[in-house]
C-alpha positions, 0 to 999 in steps of 0.5 A, spaced: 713 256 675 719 261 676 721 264 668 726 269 666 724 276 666 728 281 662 726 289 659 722 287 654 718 282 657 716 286 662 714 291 657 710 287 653 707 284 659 705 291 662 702 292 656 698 286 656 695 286 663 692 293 661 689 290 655 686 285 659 684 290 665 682 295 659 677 289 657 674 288 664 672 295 665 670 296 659 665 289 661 664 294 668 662 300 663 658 297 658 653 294 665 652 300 668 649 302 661 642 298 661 641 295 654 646 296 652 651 288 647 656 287 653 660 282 649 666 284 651 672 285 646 677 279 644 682 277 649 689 281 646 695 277 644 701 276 649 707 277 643 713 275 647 715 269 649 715 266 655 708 268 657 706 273 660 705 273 668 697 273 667 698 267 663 703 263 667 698 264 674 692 262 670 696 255 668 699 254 674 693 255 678 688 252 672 684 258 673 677 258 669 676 265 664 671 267 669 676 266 675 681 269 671 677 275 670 674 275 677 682 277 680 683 282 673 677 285 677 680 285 683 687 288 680 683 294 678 681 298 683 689 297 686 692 300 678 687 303 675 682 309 678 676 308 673 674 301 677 672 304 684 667 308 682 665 303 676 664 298 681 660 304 686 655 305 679 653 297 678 653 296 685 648 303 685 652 305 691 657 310 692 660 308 698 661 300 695 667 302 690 670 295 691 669 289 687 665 283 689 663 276 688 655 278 686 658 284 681 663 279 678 656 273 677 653 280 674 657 282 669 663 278 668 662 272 662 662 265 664 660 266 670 658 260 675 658 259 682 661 253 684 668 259 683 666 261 689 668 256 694 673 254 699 676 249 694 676 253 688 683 256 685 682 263 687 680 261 695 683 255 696 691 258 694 689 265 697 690 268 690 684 273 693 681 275 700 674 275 702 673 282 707 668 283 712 661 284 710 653 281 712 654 275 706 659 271 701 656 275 694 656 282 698 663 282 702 669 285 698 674 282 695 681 284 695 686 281 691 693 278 695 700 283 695 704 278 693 700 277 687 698 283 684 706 285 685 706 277 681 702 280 675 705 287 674 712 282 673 715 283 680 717 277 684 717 278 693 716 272 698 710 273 701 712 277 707 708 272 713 714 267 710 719 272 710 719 273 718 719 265 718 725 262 714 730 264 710 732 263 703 739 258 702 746 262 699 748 257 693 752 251 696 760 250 695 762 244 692 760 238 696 765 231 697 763 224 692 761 221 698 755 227 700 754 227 692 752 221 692 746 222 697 744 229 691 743 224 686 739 219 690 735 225 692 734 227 686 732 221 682 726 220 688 723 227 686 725 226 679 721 219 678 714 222 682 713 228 678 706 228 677 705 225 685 701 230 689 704 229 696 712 227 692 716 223 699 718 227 704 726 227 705 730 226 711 737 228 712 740 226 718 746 228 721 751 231 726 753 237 722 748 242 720 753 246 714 754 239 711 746 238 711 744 245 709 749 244 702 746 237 701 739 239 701 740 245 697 745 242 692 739 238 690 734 242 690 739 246 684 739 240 680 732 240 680 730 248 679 728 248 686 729 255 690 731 252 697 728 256 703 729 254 710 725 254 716 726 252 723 721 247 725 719 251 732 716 257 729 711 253 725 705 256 729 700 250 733 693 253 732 690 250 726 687 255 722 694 260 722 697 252 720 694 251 714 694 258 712 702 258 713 701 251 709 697 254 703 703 260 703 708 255 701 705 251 696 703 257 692 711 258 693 712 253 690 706 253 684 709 260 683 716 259 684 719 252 685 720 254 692 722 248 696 721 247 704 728 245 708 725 244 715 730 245 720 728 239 727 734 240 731 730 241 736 724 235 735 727 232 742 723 239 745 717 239 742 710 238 746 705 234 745 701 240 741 707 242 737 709 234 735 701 234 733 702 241 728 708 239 725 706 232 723 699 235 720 704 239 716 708 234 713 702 231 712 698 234 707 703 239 704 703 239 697 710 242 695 717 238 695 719 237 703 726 236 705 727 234 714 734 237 717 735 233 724 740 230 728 735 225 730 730 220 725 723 222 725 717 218 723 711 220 719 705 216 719 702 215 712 706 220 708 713 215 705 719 219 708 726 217 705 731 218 710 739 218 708 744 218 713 749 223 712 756 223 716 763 227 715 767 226 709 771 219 708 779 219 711 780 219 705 777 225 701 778 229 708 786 228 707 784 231 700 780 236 702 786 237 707 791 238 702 787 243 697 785 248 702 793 247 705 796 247 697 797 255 698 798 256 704 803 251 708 804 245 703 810 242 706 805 240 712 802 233 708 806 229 712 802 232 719 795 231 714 794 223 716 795 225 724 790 230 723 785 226 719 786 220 724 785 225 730 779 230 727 772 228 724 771 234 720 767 237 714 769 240 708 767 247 711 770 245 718 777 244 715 777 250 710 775 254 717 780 251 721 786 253 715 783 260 715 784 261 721 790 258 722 793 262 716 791 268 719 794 266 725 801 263 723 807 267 726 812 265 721 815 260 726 817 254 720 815 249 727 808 253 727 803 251 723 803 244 725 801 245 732 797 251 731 792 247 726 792 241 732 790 247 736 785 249 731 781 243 730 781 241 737 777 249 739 773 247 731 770 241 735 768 243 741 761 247 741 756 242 741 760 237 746 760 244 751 754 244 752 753 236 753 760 235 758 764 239 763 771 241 758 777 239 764 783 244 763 789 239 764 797 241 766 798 235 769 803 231 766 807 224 767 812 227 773 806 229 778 802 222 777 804 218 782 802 210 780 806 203 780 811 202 774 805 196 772 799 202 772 803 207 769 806 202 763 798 201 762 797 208 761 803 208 756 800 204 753 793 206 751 797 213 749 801 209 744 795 206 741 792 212 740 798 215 736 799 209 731 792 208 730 791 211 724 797 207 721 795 199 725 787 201 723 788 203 716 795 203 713 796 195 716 788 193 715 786 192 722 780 197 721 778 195 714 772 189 715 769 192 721 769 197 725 766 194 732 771 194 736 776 199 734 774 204 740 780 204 744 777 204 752 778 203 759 776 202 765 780 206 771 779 203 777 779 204 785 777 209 791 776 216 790 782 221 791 787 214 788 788 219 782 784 217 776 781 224 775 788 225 774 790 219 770 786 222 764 788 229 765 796 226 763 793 223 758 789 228 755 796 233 756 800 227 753 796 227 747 794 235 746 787 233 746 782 235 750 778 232 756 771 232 757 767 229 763 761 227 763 758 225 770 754 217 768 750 219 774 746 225 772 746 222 764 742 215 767 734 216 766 729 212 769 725 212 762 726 207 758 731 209 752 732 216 754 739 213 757 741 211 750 739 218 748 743 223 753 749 218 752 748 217 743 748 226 743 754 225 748 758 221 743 755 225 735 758 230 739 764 228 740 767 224 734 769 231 730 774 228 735 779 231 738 777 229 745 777 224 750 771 222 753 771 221 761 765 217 764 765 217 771 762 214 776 760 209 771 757 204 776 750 208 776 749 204 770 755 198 770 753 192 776 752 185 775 747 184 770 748 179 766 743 176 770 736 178 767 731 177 772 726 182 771 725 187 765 729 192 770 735 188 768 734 188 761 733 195 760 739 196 764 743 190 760 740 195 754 743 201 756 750 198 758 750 195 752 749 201 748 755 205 752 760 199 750 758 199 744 759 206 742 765 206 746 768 200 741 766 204 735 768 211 738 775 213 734 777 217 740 779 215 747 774 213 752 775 212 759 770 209 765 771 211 773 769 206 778 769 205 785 768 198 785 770 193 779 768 187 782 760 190 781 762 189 775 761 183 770 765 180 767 762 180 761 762 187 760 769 188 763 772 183 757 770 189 751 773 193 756 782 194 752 785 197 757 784 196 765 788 200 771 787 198 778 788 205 782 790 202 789 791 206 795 798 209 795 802 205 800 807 210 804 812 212 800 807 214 795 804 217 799 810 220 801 812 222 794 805 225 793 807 229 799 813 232 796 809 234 789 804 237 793 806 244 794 808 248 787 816 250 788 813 258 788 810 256 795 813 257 801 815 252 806 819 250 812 821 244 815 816 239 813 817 232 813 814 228 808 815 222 811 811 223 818 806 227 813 805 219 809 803 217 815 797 219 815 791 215 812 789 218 806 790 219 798 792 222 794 785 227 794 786 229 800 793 230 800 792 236 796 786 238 799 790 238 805 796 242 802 791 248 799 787 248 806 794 249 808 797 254 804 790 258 805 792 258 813 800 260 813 797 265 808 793 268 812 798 268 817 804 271 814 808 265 814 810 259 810 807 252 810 809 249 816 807 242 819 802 246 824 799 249 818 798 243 815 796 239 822 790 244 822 788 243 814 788 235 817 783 236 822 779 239 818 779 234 812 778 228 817 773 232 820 769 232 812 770 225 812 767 223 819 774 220 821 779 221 828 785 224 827 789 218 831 795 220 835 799 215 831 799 218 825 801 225 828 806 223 831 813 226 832 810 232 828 804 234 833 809 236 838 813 241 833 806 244 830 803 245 837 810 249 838 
């Protein structure tokens, strides 16, 4: 095991291993000379304490005397000139300098065959290599770098580790909550220590800083170095396996080095890959810990798993006001508002305090606004890859709905502003926390608004707006439905964001039904969304085209329910109005022969874009002519006839 090496101890085992060198070739010198006593002189004696690196390595290998010697052997040709031609002399051939199993059996004491199998200590842990020759007894022996460099007192990882892995820097001070899994860790380790195989640990979680300081604050309690190594560059053949796999057992024989295995990317493994990975966990003989989002089965060996999510409300409000203390203090009344929006660890938090000091502008109504803004932008990249991020400006005046529906919206707006004081001041969130997801279903024909109905929400509340097409999340095999949509939601509640199912009835249709396992496992997949959507502590909205497809059931978990209708004339009419930005230029429009038109709100503004492009083209502003043509063309995308009665009265003014 690892010890600490300071000048006088490296000076006393410098000394040590050129006595015990020395008594090797003087057992070399004594075999060339034919009748000569061979006995070799007594072992010298280590004076320092700990004790010196040759010791430790035969005690921690269990390496016989004969062994030991047998690897002074082959540490001589490498530090001492007089071994090469000795070996040549007792071999009787000058172009064999180097050492082999055949001179050690002839000249060594204590000499046995059995040290020269695979299984035995020098083989089996690599402490020598076997070079190429015609037999086992007769082919060079050479011993491995990172020992030799081991003996003289000099510590280096083996350099086929190197590029693999990475060592672990000393982890910051971790919340009540993830010490808790260090203790639990530690006693498992703790109570198996004279296990061969000790079980495998699983930490499973979303943030891979807070995993990566868990493990490695574990592996500190217990005097284990941390190394990490991310799972795909474990190499598939077999053999180069097992090499990889006896290199990190004796790194943990020689240096308590523990393995933090890193399986972001177990979803992407093939079936060989899966099939190495598994051997490996398998059989390794030194203390494992897995790093993964998603769970992971092993066969025989036992593996403890522990669930890892962010810090509680409460030690994030702490976390909050320490890493505010020097910077902004007078902003712990915006703390709750920050805690109640934005699931963000200990690292994210200091990060997002860092890069708002750096930031502020010296304006007193800043910091507020601008960490908001931080924290939303802290808690976008694992969503980014997983959605479509919608940038919003639109806002209440350009939404155009019934009082009734737009009441609604407010309203969902209002429970997401006062959730933290109903759910944990008030007690509302405090037995369970099924159901506290706020939900809705935005309901109607394409082009009624719902798209937009999100992004005045989003804009209302300063979050972000994320759309994920159920579509393409919907897959025919069985449970990879519920996976797409679980990474959906593990990314998203960092928080921040307002997730926006659309065309949710690819997976919604009246199932309740249960006819044939089709339905079960779409019963399962509906299910699994509406329950993650009731435990999502964000906003959740699904689009439909069709509500009555929908069953009842399911329509019941749903809080907030908005029918968009087809606007009647006047809207349309005041959809008309808000169409055009106030830069744009027009002249003489009408919006009320514009409403006659049978469209909705989509197309209207697909019309009046087409239309601006047309009038720009022509150098004039927008006028009824340039829209009539616009018309045209979006009815000829929708397969329908433009009629007579919904151009009349401004047919004849546009044909001039």
């Amino acid at each position: 095991m690892i010890f600490y090496r300071n000048a006088d101890w490296r000076r006393e085992n410098q000394r040590y291993l050129m006595q015990e060198l020395a008594r090797v070739r003087q057992a070399l010198m004594q075999a060339e000379e034919a009748g000569e006593n061979t006995t070799s002189p007594p072992l010298p004696l280590f004076a320092s304490s700990p004790p010196s690196a040759l010791e430790q390595l035969c005690q921690t290998f269990k390496l016989s005397a004969f062994e030991r010697d047998v690897l002074l052997l082959c540490a001589g040709v490498e530090l001492d000139a007089s071994f090469a031609p000795l070996c040549a002399a007792s071999l009787g051939d000058a172009q064999k300098n180097y050492p082999t199993f055949s001179l050690a059996l002839a000249v060594l004491e204590d000499a046995y065959w059995e040290a020269l199998a695979p299984t035995a200590s020098l083989r089996r842990s690599r402490l020598i290599e076997i070079g190429a020759g015609n037999t086992l007894t007769t082919s060079p022996l050479r011993i491995d770098e990172q020992i030799l460099h081991y003996l003289t007192g000099t510590y280096h990882l083996n350099e086929r580790l190197v590029a693999m892995g990475a060592a672990v820097a000393k982890s910051e001070e971790l919340v009540p909550s993830h010490w808790q899994l260090v203790e639990k860790m530690v006693s498992i380790w703790y109570l198996t220590p004279s296990e061969p195989l000790l079980p495998l640990l699983q930490l499973c979680g979303n943030d891979a800083a807070s995993l990566l300081a868990i493990a490695s604050t574990a592996c500190d309690k217990l005097n284990f170095i941390p190394y990490t190594l991310p799972v795909e560059l474990l190499p598939t053949d077999i053999g180069i396996l097992n090499l990889v796999k006896c290199l990190w057992e004796r790194e943990f024989s020689l240096n308590n080095l523990a393995l933090l295995l890193e399986c972001d990317r177990l979803e992407m493994l093939d079936g060989k890959e899966e099939k190495a990975i598994s051997q490996f966990l398998e059989s390794i003989q030194a203390p494992v810990i897995l790093l993964s989002s998603d769970r992971r089965r092993q066969k025989h060996r036992p593996l403890i798993t522990f669930d890892v999510t962010s810090p509680t409300s409460e030690e994030q409000r702490l976390l909050w006001q320490k890493a505010l203390s020097d910077f902004a203090p007078n902003l712990n009344g915006h703390v709750d508002t920050l805690v109640s929006h934005f699931n963000l660890s200990d690292r994210g938090i200091r990060a997002a305090c860092l890069k708002a000091r750096s930031q502020e502008s010296g304006d007193v109504n800043s910091p507020p606004l601008l960490l908001w803004d931080i924290c939303r932008i802290q808690a976008r990249p694992r969503l980014d890859e997983l959605a479509q991020r919608m940038e919003t400006s639109a806002g209440w005046d350009d939404l155009v709905l019934p009082e009734r529906e737009k009441q609604v919206l407010r309203d969902a707006a209002k429970h997401i502003h006062q959730r933290t004081k109903v759910y944990e001041h008030w007690g509302f969130g405090g037995k369970s926390k099924r159901g506290l997801g706020i939900s809705a279903l935005f309901a109607g024909a394409s082009g009624t608004g719902k798209t937009m109905a999100a992004e005045v929400l989003a804009q209302e509340l300063r979050l972000d707006l994320y759309r994920i097409d159920l579509s393409a999340v919907v897959s025919k095999y069985i449970g990879e439905t519920e996976k797409n949509l679980g990474r959906v939601f593990d990314a998203a509640e960092m928080g921040g964001v307002i997730l926006l199912f659309d065309e949710a009835d690819a997976l919604f249709g009246k199932r309740s039904e249960v006819k044939d396992s089709h339905d079960r496992h779409a019963n399962m997949e509906v299910a699994y969304l509406l329950q993650r959507m009731e435990a999502y502590p964000g906003l959740s909205i699904l689009t439909t085209n069709l509500k009555n497809s929908i069953d009842q059931a399911f329509l019941r978990r749903i809080r907030f329910i908005v029918q968009f209708l087809f606007p009647d004339i006047n809207q349309r009419a005041e959809i008309w109005l808000k169409a055009f930005p106030s830069q744009t230029p027009i002249e003489e429009l009408d919006e009320w022969k514009l409403a006659n038109l049978q469209v909705a709100g989509g197309n209207i503004r697909n019309i009046a874009l087409n239309a601006a492009f047309i009038a720009a083209e022509a150098d004039q502003p927008v006028r009824m002519e340039h829209i009539l043509q616009a018309a045209k063309n979006e009815y000829m995308k929708m397969e329908r006839q433009l009629t007579d009665v919904e151009v009349k009265g401004w047919v004849k003014t546009a044909n001039g």
